[in-house]
ROVOPA-800493 format. One record per residue (C-alpha): residue number from 1; chain; x, y, z. Coordinates in steps of 0.2 Angstrom, whole numbers, padded with zeros to 4 digits. Each point is the difference from the previous one (the first is absolute). Layout:
<recs>
+-----+--------+-------+-------+-------+
! num ! cadena !    c1 !    c2 !    c3 !
+-----+--------+-------+-------+-------+
! NUM !      A !     X !     Y !     Z !
...
+-----+--------+-------+-------+-------+
</recs>
This chain:
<recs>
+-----+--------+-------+-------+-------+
! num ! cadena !    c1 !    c2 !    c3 !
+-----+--------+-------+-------+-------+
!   1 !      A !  0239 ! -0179 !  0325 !
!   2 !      A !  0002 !  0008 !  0017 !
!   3 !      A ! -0013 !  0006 !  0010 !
!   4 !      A !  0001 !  0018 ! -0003 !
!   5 !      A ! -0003 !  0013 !  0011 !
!   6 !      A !  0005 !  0021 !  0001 !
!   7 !      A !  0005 !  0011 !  0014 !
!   8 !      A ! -0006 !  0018 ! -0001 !
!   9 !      A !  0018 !  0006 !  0003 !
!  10 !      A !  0001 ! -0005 ! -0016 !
!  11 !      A ! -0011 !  0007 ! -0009 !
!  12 !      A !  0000 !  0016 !  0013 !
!  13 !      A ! -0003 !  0013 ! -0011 !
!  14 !      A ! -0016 ! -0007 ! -0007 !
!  15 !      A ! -0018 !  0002 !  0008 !
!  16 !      A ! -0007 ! -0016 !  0010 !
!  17 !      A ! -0012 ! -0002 ! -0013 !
!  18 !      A !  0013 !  0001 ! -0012 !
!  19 !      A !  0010 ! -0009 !  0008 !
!  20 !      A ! -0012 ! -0014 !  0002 !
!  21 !      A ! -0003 !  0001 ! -0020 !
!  22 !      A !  0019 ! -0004 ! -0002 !
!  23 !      A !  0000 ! -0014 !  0010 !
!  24 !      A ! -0016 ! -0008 ! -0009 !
!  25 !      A !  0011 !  0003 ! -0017 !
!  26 !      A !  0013 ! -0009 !  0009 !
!  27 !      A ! -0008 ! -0015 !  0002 !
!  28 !      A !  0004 !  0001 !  0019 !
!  29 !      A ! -0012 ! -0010 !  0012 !
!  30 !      A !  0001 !  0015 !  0014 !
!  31 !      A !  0009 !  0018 !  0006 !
!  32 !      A !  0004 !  0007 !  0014 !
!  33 !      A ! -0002 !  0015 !  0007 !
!  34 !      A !  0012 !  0015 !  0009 !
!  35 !      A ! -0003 !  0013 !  0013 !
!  36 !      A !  0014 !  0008 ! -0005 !
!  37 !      A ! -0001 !  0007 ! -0016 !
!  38 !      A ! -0002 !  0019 !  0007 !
!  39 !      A ! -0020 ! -0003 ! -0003 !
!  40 !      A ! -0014 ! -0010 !  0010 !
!  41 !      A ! -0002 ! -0017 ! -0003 !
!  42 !      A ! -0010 ! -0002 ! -0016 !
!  43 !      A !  0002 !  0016 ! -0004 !
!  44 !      A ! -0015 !  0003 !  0013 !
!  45 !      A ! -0011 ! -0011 ! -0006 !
!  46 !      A ! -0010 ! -0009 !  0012 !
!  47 !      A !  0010 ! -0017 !  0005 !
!  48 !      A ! -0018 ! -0010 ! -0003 !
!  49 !      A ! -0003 !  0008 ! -0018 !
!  50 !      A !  0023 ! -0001 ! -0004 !
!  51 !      A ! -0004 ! -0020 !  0004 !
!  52 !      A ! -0015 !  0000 ! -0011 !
!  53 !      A !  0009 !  0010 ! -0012 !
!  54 !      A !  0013 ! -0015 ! -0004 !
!  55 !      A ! -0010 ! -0015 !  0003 !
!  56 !      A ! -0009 !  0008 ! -0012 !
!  57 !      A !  0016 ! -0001 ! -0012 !
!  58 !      A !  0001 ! -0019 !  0006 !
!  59 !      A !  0016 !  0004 !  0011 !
!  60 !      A !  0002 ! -0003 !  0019 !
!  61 !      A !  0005 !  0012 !  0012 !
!  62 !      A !  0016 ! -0010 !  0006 !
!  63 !      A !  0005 !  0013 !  0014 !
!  64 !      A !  0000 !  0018 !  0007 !
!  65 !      A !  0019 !  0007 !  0005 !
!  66 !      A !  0004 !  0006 !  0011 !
!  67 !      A !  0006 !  0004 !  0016 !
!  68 !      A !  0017 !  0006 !  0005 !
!  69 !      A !  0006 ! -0004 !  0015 !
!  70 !      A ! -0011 ! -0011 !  0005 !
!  71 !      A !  0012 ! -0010 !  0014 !
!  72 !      A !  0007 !  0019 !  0007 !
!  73 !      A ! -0018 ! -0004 !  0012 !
!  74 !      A ! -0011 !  0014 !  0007 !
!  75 !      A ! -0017 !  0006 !  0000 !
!  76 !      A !  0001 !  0009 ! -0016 !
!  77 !      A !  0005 ! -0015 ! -0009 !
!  78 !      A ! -0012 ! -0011 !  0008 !
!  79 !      A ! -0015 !  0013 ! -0008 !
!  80 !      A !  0010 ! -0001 ! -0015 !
!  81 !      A ! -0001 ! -0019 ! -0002 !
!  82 !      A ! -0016 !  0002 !  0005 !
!  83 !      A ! -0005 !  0012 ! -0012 !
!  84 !      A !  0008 ! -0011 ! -0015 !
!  85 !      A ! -0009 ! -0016 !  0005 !
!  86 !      A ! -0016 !  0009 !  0000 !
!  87 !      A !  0004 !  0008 ! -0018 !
!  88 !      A !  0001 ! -0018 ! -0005 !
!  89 !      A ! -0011 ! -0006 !  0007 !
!  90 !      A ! -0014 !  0012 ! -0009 !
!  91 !      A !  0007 ! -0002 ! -0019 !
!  92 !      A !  0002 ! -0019 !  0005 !
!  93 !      A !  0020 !  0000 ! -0003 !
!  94 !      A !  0008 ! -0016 !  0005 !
!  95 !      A !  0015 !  0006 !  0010 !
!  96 !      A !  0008 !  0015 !  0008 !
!  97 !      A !  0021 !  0004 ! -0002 !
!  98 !      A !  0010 !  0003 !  0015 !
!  99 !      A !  0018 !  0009 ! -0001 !
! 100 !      A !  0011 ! -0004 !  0012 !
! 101 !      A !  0013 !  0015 !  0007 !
! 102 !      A !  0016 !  0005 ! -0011 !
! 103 !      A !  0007 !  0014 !  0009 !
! 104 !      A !  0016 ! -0013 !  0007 !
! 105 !      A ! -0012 ! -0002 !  0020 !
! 106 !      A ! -0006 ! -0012 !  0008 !
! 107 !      A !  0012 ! -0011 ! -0011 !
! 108 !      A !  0010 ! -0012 !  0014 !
! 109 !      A ! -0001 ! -0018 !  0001 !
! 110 !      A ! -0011 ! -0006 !  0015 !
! 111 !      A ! -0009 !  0018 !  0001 !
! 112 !      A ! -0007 !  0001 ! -0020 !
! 113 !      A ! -0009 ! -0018 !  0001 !
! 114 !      A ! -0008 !  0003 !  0019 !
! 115 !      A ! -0007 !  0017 ! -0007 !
! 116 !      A ! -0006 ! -0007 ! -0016 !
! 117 !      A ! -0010 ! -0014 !  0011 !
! 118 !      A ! -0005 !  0011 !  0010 !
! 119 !      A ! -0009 !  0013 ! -0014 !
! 120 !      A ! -0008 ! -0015 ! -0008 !
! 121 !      A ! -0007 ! -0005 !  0015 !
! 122 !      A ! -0008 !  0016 !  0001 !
! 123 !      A ! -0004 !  0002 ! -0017 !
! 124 !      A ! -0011 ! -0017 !  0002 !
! 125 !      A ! -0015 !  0007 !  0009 !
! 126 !      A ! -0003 !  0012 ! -0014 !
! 127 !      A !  0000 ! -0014 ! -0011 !
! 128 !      A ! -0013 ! -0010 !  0009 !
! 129 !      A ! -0017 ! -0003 ! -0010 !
! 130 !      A !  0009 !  0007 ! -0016 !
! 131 !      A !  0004 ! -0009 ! -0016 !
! 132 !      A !  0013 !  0012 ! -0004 !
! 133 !      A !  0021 ! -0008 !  0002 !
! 134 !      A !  0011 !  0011 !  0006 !
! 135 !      A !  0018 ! -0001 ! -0011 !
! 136 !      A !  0016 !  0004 !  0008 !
! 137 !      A !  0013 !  0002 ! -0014 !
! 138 !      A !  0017 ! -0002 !  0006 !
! 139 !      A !  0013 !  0015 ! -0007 !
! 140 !      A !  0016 ! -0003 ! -0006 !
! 141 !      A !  0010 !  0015 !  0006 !
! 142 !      A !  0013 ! -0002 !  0012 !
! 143 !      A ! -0010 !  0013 !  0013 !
! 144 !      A ! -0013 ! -0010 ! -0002 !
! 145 !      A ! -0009 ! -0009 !  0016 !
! 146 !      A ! -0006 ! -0014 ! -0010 !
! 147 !      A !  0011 ! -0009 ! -0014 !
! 148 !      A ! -0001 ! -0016 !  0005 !
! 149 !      A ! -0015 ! -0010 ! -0006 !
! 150 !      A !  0004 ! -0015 !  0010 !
! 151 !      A ! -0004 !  0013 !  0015 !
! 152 !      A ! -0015 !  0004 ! -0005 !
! 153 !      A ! -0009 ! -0019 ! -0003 !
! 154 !      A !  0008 ! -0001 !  0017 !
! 155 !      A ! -0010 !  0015 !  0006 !
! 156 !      A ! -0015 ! -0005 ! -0009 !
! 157 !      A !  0000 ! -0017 !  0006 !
! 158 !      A !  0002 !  0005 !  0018 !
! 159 !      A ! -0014 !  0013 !  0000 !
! 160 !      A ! -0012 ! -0012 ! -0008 !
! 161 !      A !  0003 ! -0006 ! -0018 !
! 162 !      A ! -0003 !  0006 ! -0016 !
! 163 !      A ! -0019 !  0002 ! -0001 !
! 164 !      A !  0004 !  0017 !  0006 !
! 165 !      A !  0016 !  0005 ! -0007 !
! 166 !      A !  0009 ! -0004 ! -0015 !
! 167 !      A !  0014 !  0007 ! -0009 !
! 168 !      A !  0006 !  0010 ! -0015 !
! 169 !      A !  0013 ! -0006 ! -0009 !
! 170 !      A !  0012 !  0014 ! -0010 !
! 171 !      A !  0010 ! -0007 ! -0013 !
! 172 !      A !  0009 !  0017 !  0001 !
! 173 !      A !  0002 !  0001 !  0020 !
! 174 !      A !  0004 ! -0018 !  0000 !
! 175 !      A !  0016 !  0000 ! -0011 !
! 176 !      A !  0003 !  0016 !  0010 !
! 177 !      A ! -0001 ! -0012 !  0017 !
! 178 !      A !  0012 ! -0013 ! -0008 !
! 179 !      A ! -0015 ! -0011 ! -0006 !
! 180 !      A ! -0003 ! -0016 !  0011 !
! 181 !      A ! -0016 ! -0010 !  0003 !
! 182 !      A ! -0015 !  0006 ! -0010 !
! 183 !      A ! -0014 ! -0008 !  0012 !
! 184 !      A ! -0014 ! -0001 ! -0014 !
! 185 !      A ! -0013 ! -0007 !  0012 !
! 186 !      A !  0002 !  0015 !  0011 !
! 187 !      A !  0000 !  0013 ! -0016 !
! 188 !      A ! -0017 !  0008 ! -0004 !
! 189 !      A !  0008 !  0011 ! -0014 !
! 190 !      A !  0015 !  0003 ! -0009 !
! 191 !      A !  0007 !  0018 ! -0007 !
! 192 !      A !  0011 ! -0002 ! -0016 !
! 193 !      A !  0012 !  0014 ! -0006 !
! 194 !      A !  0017 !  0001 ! -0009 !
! 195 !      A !  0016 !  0008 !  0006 !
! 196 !      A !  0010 !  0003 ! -0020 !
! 197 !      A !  0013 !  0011 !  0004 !
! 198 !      A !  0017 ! -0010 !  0002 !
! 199 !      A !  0010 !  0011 !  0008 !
! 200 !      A ! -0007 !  0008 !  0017 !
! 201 !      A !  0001 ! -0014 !  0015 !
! 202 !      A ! -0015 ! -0009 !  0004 !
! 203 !      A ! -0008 !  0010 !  0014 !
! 204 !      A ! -0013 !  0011 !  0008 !
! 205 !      A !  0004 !  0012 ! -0013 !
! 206 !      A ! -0008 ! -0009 ! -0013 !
! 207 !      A ! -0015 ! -0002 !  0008 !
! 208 !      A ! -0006 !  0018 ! -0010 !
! 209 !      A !  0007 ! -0007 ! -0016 !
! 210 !      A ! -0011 ! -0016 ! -0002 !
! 211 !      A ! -0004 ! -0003 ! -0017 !
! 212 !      A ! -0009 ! -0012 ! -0012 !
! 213 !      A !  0009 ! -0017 ! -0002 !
! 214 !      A !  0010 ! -0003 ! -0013 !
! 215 !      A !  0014 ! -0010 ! -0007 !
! 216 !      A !  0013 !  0011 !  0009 !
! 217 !      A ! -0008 ! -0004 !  0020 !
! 218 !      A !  0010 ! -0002 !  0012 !
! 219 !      A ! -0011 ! -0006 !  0012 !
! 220 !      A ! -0003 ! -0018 ! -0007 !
! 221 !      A ! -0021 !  0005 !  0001 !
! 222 !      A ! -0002 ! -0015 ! -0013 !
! 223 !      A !  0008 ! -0011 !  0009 !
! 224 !      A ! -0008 !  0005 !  0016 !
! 225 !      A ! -0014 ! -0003 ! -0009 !
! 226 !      A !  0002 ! -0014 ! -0008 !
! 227 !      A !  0004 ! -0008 !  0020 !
! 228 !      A ! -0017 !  0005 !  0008 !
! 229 !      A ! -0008 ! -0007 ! -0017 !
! 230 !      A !  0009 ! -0017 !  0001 !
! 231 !      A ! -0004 !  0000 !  0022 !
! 232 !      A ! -0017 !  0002 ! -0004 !
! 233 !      A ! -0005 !  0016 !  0001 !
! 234 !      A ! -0017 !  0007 ! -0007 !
! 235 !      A ! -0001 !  0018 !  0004 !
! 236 !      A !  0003 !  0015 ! -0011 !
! 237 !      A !  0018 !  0010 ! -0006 !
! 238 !      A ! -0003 !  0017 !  0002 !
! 239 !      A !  0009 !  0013 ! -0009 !
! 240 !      A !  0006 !  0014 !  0013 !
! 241 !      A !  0011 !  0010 ! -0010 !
! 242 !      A !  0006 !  0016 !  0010 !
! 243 !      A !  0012 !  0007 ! -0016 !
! 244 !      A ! -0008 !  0018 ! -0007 !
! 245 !      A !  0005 ! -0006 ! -0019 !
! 246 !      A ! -0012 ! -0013 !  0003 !
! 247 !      A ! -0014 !  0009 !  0009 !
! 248 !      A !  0001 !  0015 ! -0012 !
! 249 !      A !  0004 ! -0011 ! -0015 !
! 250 !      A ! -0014 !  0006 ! -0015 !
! 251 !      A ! -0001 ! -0019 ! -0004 !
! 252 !      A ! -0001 ! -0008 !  0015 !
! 253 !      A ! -0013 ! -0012 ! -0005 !
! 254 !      A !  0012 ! -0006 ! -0014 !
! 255 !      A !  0014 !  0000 !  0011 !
! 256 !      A ! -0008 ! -0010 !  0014 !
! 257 !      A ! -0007 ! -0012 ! -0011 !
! 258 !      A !  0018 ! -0004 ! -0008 !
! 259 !      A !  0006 ! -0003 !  0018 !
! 260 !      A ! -0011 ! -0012 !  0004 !
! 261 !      A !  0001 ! -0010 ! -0017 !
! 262 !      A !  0019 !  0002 !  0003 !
! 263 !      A ! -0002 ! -0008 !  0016 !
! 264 !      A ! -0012 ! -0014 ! -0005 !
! 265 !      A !  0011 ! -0003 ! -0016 !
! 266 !      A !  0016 ! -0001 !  0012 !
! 267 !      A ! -0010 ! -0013 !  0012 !
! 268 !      A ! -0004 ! -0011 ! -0016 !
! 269 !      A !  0019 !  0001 ! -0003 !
! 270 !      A !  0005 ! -0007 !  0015 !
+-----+--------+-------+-------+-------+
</recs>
């Protein structure tokens, strides 16, 4: 059996404590929580007393997402870093998301690696003292100014190594990159979802339509998975579904439990 985990994209259209109350009924080991769900995080819930609330139900809060984007630098996105780091550190969640820019700047060879350093250089000192990791996830999309994951253990390793930074690994945004090394020793969390329908291209404008895996996924998530389980990898697969069938679903419990057994059942298979 996997270790388990839920994104509260997934489950968007629940409250925090119900979503944390699906995600104990799932077995999973943690969640993780979003800003940008058109509400406070936690619903408003104080972060100390949202972190009690689901170690109470015996899961870990894996990370808080997000900011977007976080290596278009300034002062605002420096509060809002900030801001985010101190939010995890109060509810004692484990890491924080970063979003790089997709808007097709910032994109050119020699310019998007310096300015990636140089963010993460200055994302650092806000780090300092902290427990929280700050993960970069690399996007897929072909605006986007960070694909490559290669580029980002190189940025990581330049800055200072991996007890500050780590990454996401997407098994959506991955296919969508033309897959590649996976870098399990460098990957704090990985995001699971299903692309089913055969006939639009494999692109950005899928990334609204990610569903629940199934037999019919054409991002090859259990074999992604199935390599960061054979390299060693220990950390959770986290279900960040973006699709509104599967938000709004009236049995999404159901549903998200048949995916997971899916997966586990197509991992034994192989």
């Amino acid at each position: 059996m996997i270790r388990r985990a839920l994104n509260q994209k997934t489950a968007c259209q629940l409250s925090y404590e119900g979503f944390l109350d699906l995600a104990k009924d799932l077995g999973c080991v943690g969640v993780e929580a979003r800003n940008d769900l058109g509400r406070p995080f936690f619903d408003g819930i104080a972060p100390r007393q949202a972190g009690d609330m689901a170690r109470a139900r015996g899961l870990r809060l894996l990370g808080l997402s997000e900011v977007y984007p976080f290596n278009d630098w300034s002062d605002v996105r420096a509060a809002s870093i900030q801001g985010l780091i101190d939010t995890a550190e109060a509810c004692r969640a484990e890491t924080i998301s970063l979003i790089p820019r997709v808007d097709g700047t910032g994109t050119e060879n020699g310019l998007r690696q310096r300015v990636l350093r140089d963010v993460m250089r200055e994302i650092l000192p806000l780090l300092e003292g902290r427990k929280v990791l700050a993960l970069i996830e690399p996007i897929g999309f072909s605006t986007s100014s960070l694909r490559d994951k290669a580029e980002l253990v190189e940025a990581i390793e330049a800055v200072g190594g991996p007890t500050k930074f780590k990454l996401v690994h997407d098994t959506f945004q991955h296919a969508l990159a033309g897959g590649g090394p996976i870098f399990p020793d460098y990957t704090a969390l990985v995001h699971i979802s299903g692309i089913s329908d055969p006939l639009p291209p494999l692109d950005e404008r899928l990334d609204a339509h990610r569903m629940l895996v199934d037999e019919r996924d054409r991002c090859d998530t259990s074999g992604q998975i199935k390599a960061f389980l054979e390299a060693g990898y220990a950390g959770t697969f986290s279900f960040e579904c973006t699709d509104s069938s599967v938000q709004r679903s009236p049995t999404l419990a159901k549903d998200i439990a048949g995916s997971f057994e899916f997966v586990e059942d197509d991992l034994a298979s192989k």
